[in-house]
C-alpha positions in Angstrom: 57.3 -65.5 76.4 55.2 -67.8 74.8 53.6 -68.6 77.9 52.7 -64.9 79.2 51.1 -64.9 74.9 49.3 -67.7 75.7 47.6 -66.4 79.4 46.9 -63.0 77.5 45.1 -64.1 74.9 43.2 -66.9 76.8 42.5 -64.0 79.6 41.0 -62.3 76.5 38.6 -65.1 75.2 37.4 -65.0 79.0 36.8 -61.4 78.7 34.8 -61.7 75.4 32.7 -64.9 76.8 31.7 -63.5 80.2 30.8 -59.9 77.9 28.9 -62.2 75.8 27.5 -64.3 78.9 26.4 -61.0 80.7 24.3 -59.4 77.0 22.7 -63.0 77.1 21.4 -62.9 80.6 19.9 -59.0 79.7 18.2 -60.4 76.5 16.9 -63.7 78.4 15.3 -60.9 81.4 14.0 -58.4 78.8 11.9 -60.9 77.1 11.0 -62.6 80.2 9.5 -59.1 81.1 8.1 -58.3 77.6 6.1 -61.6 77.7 5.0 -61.1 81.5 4.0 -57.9 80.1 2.1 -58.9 78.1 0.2 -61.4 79.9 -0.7 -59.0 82.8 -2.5 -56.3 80.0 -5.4 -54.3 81.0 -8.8 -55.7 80.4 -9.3 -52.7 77.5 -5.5 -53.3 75.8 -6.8 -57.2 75.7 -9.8 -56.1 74.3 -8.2 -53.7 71.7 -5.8 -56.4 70.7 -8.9 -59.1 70.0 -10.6 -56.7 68.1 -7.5 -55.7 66.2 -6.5 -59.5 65.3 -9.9 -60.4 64.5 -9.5 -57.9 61.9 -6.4 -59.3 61.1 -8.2 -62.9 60.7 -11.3 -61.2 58.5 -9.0 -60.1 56.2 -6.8 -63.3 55.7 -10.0 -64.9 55.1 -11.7 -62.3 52.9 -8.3 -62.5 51.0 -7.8 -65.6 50.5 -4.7 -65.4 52.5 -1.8 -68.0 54.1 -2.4 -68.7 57.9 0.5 -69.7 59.0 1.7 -66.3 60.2 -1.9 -65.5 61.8 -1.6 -69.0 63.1 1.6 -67.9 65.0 -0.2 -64.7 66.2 -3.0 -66.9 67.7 -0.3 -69.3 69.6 1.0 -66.6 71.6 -2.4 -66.2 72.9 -3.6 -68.3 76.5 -6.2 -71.2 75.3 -9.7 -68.7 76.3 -8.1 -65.8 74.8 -7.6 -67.2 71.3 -10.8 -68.8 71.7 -12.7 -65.3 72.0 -11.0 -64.0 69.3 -12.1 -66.4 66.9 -15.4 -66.0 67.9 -15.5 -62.3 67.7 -14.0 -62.3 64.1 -17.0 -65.1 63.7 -19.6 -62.8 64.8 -18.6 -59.9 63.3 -18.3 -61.6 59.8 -21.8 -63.9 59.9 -23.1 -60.7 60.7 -22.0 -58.8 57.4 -23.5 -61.6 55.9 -26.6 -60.9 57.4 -27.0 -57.5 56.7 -26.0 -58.4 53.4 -29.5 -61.1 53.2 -27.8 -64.0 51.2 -24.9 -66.6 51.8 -24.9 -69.5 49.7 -24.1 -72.5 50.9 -20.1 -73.0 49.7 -19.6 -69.4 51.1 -20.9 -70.6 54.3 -19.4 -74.1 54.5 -16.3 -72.3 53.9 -16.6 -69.5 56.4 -16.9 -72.2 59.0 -14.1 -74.4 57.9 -11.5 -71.4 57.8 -12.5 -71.2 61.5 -12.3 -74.3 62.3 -8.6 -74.7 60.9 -7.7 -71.9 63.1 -8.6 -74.2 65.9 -12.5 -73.5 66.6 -14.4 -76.2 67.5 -17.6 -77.5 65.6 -19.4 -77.8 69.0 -18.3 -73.8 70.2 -19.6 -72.7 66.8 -22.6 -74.6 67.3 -23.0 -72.9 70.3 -23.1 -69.5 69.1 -26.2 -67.4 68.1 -24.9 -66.2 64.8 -24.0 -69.9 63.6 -27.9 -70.6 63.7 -28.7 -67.7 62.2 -26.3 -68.3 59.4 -27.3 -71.5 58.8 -30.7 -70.6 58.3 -29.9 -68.1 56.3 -28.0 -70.3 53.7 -31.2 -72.8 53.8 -33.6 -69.3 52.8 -30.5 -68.4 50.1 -31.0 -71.6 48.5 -34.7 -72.0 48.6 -35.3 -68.7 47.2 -32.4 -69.9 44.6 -34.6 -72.5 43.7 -32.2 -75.2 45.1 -32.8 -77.6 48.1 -30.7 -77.3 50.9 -28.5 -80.0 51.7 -27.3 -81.6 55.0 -29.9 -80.7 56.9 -30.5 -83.4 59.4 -34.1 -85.3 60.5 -35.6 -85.1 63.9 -33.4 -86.5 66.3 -34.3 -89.9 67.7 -37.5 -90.2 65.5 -37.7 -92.0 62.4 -39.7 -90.5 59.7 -40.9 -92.7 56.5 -40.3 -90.2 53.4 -42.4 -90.1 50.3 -40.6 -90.7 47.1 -38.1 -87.6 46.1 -38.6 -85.6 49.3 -36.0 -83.7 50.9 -35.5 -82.3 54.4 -35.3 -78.4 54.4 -35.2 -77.9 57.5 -35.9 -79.4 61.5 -36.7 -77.3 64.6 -36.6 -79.2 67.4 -38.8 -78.2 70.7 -41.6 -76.8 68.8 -45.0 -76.9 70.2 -48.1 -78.5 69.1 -51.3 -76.3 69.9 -54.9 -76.6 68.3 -58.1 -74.3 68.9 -60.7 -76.1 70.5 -63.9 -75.2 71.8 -64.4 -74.7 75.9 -67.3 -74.3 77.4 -69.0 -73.2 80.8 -71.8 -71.3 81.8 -72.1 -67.8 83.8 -74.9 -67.8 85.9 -77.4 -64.4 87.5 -79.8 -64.0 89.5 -82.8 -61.6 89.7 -84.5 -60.4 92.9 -84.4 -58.9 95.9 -83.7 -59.6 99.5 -86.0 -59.3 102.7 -84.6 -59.5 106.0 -86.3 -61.6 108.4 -84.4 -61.3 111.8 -81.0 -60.3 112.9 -78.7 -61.2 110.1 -81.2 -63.3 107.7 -82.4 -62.9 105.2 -85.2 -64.3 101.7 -83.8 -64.2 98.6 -86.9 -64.2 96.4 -86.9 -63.9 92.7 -84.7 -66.9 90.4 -81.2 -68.4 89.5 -80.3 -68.4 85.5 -77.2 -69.9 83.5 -75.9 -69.1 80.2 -73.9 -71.4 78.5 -70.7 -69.8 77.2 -68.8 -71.4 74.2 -64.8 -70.0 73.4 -62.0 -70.9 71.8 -58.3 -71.0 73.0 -55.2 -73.1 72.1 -54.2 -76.2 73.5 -51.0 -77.7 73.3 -51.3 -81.3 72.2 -47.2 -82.2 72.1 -44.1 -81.4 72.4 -41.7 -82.5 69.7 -40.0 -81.8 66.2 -41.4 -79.9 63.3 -39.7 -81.0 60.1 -40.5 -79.1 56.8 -39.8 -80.8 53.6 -40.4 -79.8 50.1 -43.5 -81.6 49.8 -44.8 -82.0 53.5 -44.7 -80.5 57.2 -44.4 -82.7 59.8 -44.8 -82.7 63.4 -43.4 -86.0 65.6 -43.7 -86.1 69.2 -44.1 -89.1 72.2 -47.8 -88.2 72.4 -49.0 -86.8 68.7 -47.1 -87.2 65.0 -49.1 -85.4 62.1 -48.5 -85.1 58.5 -49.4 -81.8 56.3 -49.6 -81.8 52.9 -49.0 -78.6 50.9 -51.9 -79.2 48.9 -54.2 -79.9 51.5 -53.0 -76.1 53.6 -55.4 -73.4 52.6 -53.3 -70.6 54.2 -50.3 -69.7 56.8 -50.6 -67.3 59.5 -47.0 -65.8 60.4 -46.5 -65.1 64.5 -43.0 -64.3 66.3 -42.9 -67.7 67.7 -44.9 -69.8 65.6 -46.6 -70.8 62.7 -50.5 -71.2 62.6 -52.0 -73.4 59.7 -55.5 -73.4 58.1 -56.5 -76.7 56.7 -59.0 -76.4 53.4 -60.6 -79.2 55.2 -63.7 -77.2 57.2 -63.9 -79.7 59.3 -60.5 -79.0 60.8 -59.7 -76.9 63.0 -56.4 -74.3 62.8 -53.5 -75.4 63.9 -50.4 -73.3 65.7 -46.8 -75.0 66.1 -45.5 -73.0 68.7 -41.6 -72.3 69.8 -40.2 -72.1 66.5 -38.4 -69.1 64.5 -41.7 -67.7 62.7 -39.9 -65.7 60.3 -38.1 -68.2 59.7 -41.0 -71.1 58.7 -42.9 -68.9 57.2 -40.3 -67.7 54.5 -40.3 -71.7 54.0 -43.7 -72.5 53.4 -44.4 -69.4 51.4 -41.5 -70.1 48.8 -41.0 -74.0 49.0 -42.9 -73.4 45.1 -39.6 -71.9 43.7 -38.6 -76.0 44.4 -41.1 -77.2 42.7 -40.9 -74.7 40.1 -37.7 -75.5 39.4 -37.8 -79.3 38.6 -40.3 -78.5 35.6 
């Protein structure tokens, strides 16, 4: 009796552990096919989900939030996608900044730390349009503050002797150096007529005149760094390095690409550095008094 008890009940136990065996093996297959599913998405439900979590990441950071459950969503993501993502929620959020016209620079400096702890490299930051832009818009947010910008960098294998309490605002790297000089040649006439004197010849009587011709155009002079500072421009290539002092600049001529300086020497003649952000100089050199103004 007690033996036919003990082969029910272990019969039983069987029972339950292959039941229990059998709603494993379902579970283990459903999420194998939830995550294959989700892997194998359509280019626009991977699109709607970056867009979705980046607004997910804006918000955690606008907030002031914990990461470690957006840091979970993000793991469950393949290396390139999380990578876009962060990116996208980059862009979008350096842009509000910019249509907003002023970051300082802890906002900034934060904004690209949060990223960064979310697994963003420095470098793929660096590498992104809107990370110039927003660091040149914290050096203008400062400036026009009345502050100097700080850790901004020199020209890069160039060493530059600083005068006495001068700061670096900012270095643009690959500029041009171009100055107006004067060419000249000579267009020549000649006044006349012909008379034929056999098959195919012909006297040209009358004379030959030149006119000397004297214009102007730009000639590029170096390639190199243009580093502005709160008391001096600077220009530092292989072949030409020139010093500007404010006080010696009679005016500033604003172009897409450039920057064109008039010396209040006469003797000199204008100047253009070429392959630069113009906006972007000339919002320098036309405020860098709001420094000056501000140390008295």
């Amino acid at each position: 009796m007690i033996n036919e008890s003990g082969s029910t009940i272990a019969a039983i136990v069987v029972a339950v552990l292959c039941v229990a065996l059998i709603y494993f093996l379902l579970y283990v297959q459903k999420r194998n096919k939830n995550i294959k599913s989700a892997w194998t998405m359509s280019t626009s439900q991977l699109i709607n989900t970056k867009e979705e979590l980046a607004e997910q990441i804006l918000v955690v950071y606008k907030n002031h939030l914990s990461t470690s459950e957006l840091l979970h969503d993000l793991d469950l993501l393949k290396p390139s996608q999380r990578i876009a993502t962060l990116v996208y929620a980059f862009k979008q959020q350096v842009n509000q900044l910019l249509d907003k016209g002023s970051v300082n620079e802890e906002e900034g400096v934060q904004l690209i730390s949060f990223f960064e702890s979310l697994g963003l490299s420095r470098q793929t930051l660096q590498n992104q349009n809107e990370y110039v832009q927003l660091s040149k818009l914290m050096v203008l947010t400062c400036i026009f503050s009345g502050k100097t910008p700080t850790g901004v960098n020199p020209p890069s294998n160039v060493f530059l002797r600083f005068d006495a309490d001068e700061q670096i605002l900012a270095t643009l790297e690959n500029a041009k150096y171009y100055e107006l000089v004067e060419v000249k040649s000579r267009v020549g006439f000649s006044s006349g007529s012909s008379i034929g004197v056999g098959r195919g010849r012909y006297i040209r009587t009358g004379a030959f005149f030149s006119t000397p011709i004297t214009s102007q155009q730009l000639q590029e002079k170096g390639k190199g760094a243009f580093c502005l500072t709160n008391m001096n421009l600077y220009f530092v290539s292989n072949t030409k390095t020139v010093k500007f002092a404010y006080d010696k600049i009679l005016s500033f001529t604003p172009y897409s690409d450039g920057l064109g300086i008039h010396l209040a020497d006469s003797r000199r003649r204008p100047i253009v550095i070429g392959n630069i952000d113009g906006w972007f100089v000339y919002n320098i050199v036309t405020n860098v008094h709001l420094l000056l103004n501000s140390k008295e």
